[in-house]
C-alpha positions in Angstrom: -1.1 -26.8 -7.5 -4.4 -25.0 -6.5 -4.7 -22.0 -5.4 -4.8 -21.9 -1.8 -1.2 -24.2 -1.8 0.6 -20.8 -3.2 3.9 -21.5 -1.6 4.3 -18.4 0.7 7.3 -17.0 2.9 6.8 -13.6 5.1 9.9 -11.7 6.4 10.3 -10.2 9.2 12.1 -9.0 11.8 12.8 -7.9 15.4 12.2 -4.5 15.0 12.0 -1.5 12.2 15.4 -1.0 10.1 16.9 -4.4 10.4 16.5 -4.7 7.1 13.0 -6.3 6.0 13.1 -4.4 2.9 16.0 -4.7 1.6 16.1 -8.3 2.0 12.5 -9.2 0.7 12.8 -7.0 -2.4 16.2 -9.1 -3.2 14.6 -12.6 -2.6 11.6 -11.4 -4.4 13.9 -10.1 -7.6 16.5 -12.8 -7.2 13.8 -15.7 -7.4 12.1 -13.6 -10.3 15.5 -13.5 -12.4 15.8 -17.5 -11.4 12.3 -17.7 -13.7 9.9 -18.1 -10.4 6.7 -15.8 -11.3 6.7 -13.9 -7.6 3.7 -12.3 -5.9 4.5 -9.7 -3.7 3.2 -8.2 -0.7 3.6 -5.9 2.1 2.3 -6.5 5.5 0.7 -3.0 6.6 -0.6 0.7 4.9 2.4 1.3 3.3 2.6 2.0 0.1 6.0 2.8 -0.9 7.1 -0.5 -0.3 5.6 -2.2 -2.7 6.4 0.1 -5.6 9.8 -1.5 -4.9 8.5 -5.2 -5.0 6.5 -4.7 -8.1 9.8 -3.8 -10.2 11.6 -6.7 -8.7 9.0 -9.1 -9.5 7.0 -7.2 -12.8 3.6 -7.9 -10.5 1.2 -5.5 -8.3 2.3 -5.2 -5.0 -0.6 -5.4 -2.6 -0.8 -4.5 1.0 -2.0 -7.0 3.6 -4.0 -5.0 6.3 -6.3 -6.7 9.0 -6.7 -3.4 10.8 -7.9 -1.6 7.4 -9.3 -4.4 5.2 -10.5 -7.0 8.9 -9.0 -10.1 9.6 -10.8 -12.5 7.2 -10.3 -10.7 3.9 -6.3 -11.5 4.5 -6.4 -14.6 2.7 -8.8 -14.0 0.2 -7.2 -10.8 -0.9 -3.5 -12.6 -0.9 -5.0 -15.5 -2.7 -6.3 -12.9 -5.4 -3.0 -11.1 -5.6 -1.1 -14.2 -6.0 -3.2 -16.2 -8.0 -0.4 -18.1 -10.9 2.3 -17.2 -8.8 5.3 -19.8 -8.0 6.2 -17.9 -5.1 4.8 -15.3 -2.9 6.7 -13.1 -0.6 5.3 -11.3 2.1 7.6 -8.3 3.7 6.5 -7.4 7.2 5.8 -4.0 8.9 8.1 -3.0 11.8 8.5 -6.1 14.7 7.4 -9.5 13.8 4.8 -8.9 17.0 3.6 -5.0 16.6 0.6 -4.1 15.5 -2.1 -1.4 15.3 -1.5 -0.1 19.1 -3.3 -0.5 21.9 -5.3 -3.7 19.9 -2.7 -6.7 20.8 -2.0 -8.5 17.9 -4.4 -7.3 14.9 -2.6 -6.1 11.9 1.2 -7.4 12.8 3.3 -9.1 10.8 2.5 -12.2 13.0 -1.3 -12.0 12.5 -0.7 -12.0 9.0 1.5 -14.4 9.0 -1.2 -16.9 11.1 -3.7 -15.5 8.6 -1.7 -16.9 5.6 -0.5 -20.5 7.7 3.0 -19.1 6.5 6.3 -19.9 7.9 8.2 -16.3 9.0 12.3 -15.3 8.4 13.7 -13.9 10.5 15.8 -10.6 9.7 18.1 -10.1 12.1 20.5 -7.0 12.5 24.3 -8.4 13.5 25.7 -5.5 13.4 26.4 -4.9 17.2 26.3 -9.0 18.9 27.3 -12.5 18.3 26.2 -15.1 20.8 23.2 -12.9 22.0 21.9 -13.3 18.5 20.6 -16.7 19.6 18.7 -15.6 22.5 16.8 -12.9 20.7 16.0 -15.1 18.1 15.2 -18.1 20.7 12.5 -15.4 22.2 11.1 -14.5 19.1 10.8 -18.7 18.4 8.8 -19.1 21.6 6.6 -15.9 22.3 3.6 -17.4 20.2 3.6 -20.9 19.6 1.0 -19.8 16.7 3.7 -18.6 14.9 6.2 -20.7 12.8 9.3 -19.0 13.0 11.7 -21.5 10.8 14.6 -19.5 9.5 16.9 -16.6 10.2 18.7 -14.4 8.0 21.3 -12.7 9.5 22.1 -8.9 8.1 24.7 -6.5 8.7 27.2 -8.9 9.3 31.3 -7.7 9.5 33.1 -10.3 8.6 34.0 -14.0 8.1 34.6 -14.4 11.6 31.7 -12.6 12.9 29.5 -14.9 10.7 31.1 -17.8 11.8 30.6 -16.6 15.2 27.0 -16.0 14.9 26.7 -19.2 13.0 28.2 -21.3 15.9 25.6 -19.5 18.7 22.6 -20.3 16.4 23.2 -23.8 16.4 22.0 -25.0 19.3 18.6 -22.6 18.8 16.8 -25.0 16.5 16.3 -22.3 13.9 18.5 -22.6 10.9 19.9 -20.0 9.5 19.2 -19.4 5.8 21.5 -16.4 4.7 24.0 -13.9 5.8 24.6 -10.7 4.4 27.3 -8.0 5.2 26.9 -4.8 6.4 28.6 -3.2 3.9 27.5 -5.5 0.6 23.7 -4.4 0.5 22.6 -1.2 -2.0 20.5 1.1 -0.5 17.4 3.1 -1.1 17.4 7.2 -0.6 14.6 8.0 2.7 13.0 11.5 2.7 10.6 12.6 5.1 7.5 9.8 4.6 10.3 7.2 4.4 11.6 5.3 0.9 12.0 7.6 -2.3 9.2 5.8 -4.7 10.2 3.8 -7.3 8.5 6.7 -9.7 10.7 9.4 -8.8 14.1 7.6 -9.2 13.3 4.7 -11.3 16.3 4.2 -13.6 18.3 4.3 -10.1 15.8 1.9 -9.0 16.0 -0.8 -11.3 19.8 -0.9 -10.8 19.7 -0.9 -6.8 17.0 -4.0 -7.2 19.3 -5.8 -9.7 22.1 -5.1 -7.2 19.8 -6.6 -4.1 19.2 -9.7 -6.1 23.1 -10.5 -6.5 23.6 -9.9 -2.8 20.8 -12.0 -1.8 21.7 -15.0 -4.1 25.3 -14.6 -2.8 24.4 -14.4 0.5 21.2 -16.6 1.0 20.1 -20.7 0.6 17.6 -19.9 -2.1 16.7 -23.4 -2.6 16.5 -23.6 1.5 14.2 -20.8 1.2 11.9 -22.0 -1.4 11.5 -25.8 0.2 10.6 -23.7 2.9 7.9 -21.7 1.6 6.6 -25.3 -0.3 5.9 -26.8 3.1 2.5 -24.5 3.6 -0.8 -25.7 4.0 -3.7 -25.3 2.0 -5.6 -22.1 2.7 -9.4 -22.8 2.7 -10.6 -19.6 1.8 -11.9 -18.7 -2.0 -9.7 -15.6 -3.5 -11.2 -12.1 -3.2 -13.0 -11.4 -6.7 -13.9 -7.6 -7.2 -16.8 -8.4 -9.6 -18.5 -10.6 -6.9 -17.8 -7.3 -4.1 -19.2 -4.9 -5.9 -22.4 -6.8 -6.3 -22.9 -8.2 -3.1 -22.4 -4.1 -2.4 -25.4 -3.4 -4.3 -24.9 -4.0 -8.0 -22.6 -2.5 -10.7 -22.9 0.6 -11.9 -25.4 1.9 -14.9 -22.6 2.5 -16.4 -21.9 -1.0 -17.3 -25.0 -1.6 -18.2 -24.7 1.5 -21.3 -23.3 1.0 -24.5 -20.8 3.9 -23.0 -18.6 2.8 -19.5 -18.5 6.1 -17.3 -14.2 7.2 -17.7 -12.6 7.4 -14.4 -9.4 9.4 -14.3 -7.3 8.4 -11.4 -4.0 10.2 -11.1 -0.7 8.6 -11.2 3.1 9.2 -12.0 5.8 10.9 -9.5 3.5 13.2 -7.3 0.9 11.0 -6.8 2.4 7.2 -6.2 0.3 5.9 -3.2 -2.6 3.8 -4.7 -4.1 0.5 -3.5 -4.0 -2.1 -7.0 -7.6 -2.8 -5.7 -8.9 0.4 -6.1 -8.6 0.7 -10.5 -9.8 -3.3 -9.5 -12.9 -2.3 -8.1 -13.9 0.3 -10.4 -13.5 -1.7 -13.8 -15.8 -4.4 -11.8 -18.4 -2.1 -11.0 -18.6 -0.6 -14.9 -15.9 2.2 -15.4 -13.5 2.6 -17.5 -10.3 3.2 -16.0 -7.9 6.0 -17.6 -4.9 6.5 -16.0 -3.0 10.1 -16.2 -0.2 12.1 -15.1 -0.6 15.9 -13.0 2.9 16.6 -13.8 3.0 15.8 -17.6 -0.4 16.1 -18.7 -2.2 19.2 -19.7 -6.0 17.6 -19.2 -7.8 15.3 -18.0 -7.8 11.9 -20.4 -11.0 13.0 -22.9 -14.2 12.0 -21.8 -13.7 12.0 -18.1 -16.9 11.8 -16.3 -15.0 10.8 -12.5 -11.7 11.6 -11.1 -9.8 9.6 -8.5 -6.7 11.5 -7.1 -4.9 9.6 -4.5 -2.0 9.9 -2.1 1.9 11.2 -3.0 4.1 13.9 -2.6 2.7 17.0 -4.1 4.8 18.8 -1.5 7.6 17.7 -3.2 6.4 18.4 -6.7 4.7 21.6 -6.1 6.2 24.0 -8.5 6.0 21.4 -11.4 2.1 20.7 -10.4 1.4 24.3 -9.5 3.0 25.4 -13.3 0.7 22.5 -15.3 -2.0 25.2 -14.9 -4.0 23.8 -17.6 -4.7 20.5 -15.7 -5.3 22.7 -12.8 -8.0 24.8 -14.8 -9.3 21.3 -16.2 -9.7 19.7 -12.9 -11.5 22.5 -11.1 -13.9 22.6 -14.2 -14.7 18.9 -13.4 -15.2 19.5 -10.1 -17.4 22.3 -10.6 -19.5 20.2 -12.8 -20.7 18.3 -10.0 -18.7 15.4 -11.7 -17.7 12.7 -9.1 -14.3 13.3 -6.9 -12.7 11.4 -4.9 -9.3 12.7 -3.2 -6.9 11.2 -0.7 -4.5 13.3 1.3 -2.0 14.2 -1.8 -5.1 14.9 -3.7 -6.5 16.7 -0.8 -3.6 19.0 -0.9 -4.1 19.4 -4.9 -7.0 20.9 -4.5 -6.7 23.1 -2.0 -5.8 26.8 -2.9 -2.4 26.2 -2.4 0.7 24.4 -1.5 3.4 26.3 0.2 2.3 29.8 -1.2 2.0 27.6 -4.9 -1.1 27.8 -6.3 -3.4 24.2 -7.0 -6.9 23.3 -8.4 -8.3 26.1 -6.2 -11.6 23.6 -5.8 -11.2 23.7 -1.5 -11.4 26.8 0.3 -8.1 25.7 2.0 -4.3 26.5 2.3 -2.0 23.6 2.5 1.9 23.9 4.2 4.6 21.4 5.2 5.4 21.4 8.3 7.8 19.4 11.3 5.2 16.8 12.5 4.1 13.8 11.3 0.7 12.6 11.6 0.5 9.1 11.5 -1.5 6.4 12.8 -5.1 4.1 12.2 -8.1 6.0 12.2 -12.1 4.8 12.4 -14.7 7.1 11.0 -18.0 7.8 10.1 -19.8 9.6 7.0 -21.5 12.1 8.2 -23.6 13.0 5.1 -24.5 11.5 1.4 -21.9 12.2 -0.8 -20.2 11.6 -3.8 -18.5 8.0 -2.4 -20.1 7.5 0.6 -23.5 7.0 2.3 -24.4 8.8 5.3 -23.2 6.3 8.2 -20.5 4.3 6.3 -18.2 3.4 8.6 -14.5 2.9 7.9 -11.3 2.0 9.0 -8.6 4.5 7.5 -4.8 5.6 8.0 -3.4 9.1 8.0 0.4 9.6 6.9 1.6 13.3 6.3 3.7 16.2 7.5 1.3 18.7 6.3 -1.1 20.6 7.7 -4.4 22.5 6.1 -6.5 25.7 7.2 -9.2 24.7 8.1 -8.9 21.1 8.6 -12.4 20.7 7.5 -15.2 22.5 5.8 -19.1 23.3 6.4 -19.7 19.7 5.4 -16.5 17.6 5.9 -16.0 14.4 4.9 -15.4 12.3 7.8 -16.5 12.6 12.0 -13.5 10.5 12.9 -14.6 8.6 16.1 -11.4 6.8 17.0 -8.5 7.4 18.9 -10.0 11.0 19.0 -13.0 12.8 18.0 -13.0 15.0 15.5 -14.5 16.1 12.1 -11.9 16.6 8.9 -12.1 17.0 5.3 -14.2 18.3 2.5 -17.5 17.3 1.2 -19.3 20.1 -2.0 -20.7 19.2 -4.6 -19.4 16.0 -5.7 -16.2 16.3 -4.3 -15.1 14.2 -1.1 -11.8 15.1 0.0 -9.6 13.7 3.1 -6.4 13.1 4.7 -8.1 9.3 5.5 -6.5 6.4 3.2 -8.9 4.2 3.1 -8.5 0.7 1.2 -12.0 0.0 -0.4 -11.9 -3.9 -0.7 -13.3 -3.7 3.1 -16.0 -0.9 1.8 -16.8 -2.0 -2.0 -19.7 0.2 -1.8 -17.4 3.6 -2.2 -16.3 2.3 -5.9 -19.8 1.4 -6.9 -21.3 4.7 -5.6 -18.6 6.5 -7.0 -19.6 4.8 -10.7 -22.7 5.4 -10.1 -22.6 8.9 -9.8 -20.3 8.9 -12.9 -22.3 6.9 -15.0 -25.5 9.0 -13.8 -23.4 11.9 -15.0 -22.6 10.9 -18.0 -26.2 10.0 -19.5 -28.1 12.7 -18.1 -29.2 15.3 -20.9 -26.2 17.3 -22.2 -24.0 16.0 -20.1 -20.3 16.3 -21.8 -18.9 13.4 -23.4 
């Protein structure tokens, strides 16, 4: 089979909480325990999601984007991410047809699914109609001819009857239903205020509700159906995205791997800080770091040599007393930073450094005070560096997302990090020294160049005279 014949399903469904999630992450585990090796992916930004497919499968999950990453590195990246895969599975983001708003189709669960010349399931909530079922699902079938809608799977079901019921009206809709699942069979997830608990904070719990999705599923849905299904794709004529081969045709790798010593990235991981893109650590081993992962809640410094630091997005909110208390790591951090040492932080990393979170004290390394607060801030953003800095060149433009119930005074410093320039004007975050910080998650396979500038400036770091090692 070569790579571009990956068989490939994406779910999907009418509308947010049908039950995408929940169904996808049980055919994903249920295939893996049937000896499948499953990719997964995750239509969208998020990035909670996937910590939840990469247990059921043992794989990355990777996000597929086309508002953040553009339409024609979909199939590239999902041929990389699925490369030796049996199976991919591809959850959606909210209705099969929504997408970033106001720009028609780009970045739904149907463009992706046109993208990737996969067929789409249906998820369908049952929980309040029987024979209307078949006329939702007939409007789904026909709004895009583009679009192969070839299977339903109907959730929340009540009872035999009720199934049978809804079996009977789909008959005559030409879409064959592939599974049914009752309302009151499927385990759940906990939600807080940015959605899912991740998989890091609750992972023993985890692993048990996934194990428990992949009974239902079996018990519930035509596996084999499902997989004969996802066999009957075409070959994707795109060659699979290959970090080495970005971050040259971005301007080289780094010095750094071209010393006997690889500059040390640090990027932050464990419960606090969960919301990372598997391209990111990618990119940076291809353009000449070494990548050290480590955890703010547990460990007491930085992994020994660090030259760069790479703090991405969480719940630091959440964790604040146990991040605020690790005061060595804060001492080390703000060191780093003051060293001119490259920085790169996203929104929970933002907040990290900041003076404070909640009254807590953090890193100190922004002149800024960080709270929770009612709102949520949520949507696509497009932006523009306004300066040089640590991982980005004046006039880089990006496509971003912002996801947070926080808020910081000020918003921005004397040099922030981004003038965002769409759906609204504005500058925001913190560029000094060689720190760039930001509420903006931004998913650097469309930008390569911020890994390999970040490198750079590591690497540069690292061999100048006396620089620490």
């Amino acid at each position: 089979m070569s790579g571009g014949s990956i068989p490939r399903l994406v779910i999907a469904a009418p509308s947010s909480g049908a039950g995408k999630t929940t169904v996808a992450t049980g055919l994903m585990a249920a295939f893996a325990e049937a000896g499948l090796v499953v990719s997964p992916h995750k239509v969208g930004p998020d990035y909670i999601d996937p910590g939840y497919h990469s247990l059921a499968t043992g794989r990355p999950g990777r996000n597929l984007d086309a508002y953040l990453c553009g339409p024609d590195r979909i199939a590239p990246l999902f041929l990389h991410g699925a490369a030796g895969a049996d199976l991919a599975v591809v959850e959606g983001v909210m209705g099969l047809f929504d997408g970033a708003s106001g720009m028609g189709e780009l970045s739904s669960t149907a463009h992706v699914a046109k993208l990737l010349r996969a067929p789409v399931v249906l998820v369908v909530d049952a929980s309040s109609q029987s024979r209307s079922v078949a006329a939702l699902v007939h409007g789904f079938a026909s709004w895009d001819p583009e679009v192969r809608l070839a299977g339903v799977i109907l959730n929340k079901v009540g009872s035999d009857r009720h199934e049978e019921l809804l079996r009977e009206a789909m008959g005559s809709s030409g879409v064959p239903v592939l599974g049914a699942l009752r309302r009151d069979g499927l385990a759940g997830t906990p939600s807080r205020h940015l959605g899912l608990v991740p998989v890091a904070e609750r992972r023993a719990e985890a692993v048990e509700s996934v194990r428990e999705l992949a009974a239902r599923v079996r018990a519930g849905c035509d596996l084999e159906a499902l997989l004969a299904l996802a066999r009957t794709v075409p070959e994707l004529p795109d060659a699979a995205w290959d970090p080495a081969a970005e971050v040259a045709a971005a301007g080289g790798t780094a010095a750094g791997a071209r010393s006997p010593a690889r500059p040390l990235i640090a990027v932050a991981g464990g419960a606090a800080f969960t919301f990372s893109y598997a391209e990111h650590a990618e990119l940076l081993a291809a353009a000449g770091a070494e990548v050290a992962p480590f955890d703010p809640l547990r460990d007491e410094q930085l992994p020994p040599g660090t030259q760069g630091l790479v703090i991405g997005g969480g719940f630091p909110e959440v964790y604040a007393p146990d991040l605020s208390a690790n005061a060595p790591l804060r001492a080390a951090v703000a060191a780093l930073a003051a060293s001119g040492a490259p920085v790169s932080a996203e929104c929970a990393g933002l907040l990290y450094l900041s003076r404070s979170i909640d009254g807590r004290p953090m890193c100190g390394v922004l002149p800024a005070e960080a709270r929770m607060t009612e709102r949520l801030t949520l949507g696509y953003r497009e932006a523009v560096a306004l300066r040089d800095n640590a991982l980005a060149a004046a006039g880089t433009r990006v496509r971003g997302h912002e996801f947070h119930r926080t808020a910081l005074e000020p918003g921005a410093g004397t040099d922030p990090a981004w003038g965002l320039t769409h759906p609204e004007r504005r500058v925001e975050g913190f560029v000094t020294g060689g720190v760039h910080a930001s509420y903006l998650h931004v998913h650097w396979a469309a930008e390569p160049s911020l890994a390999r500038r970040l490198v750079a400036g590591a690497a540069r770091g690292a061999l100048a005279p006396g620089a620490a090692r």
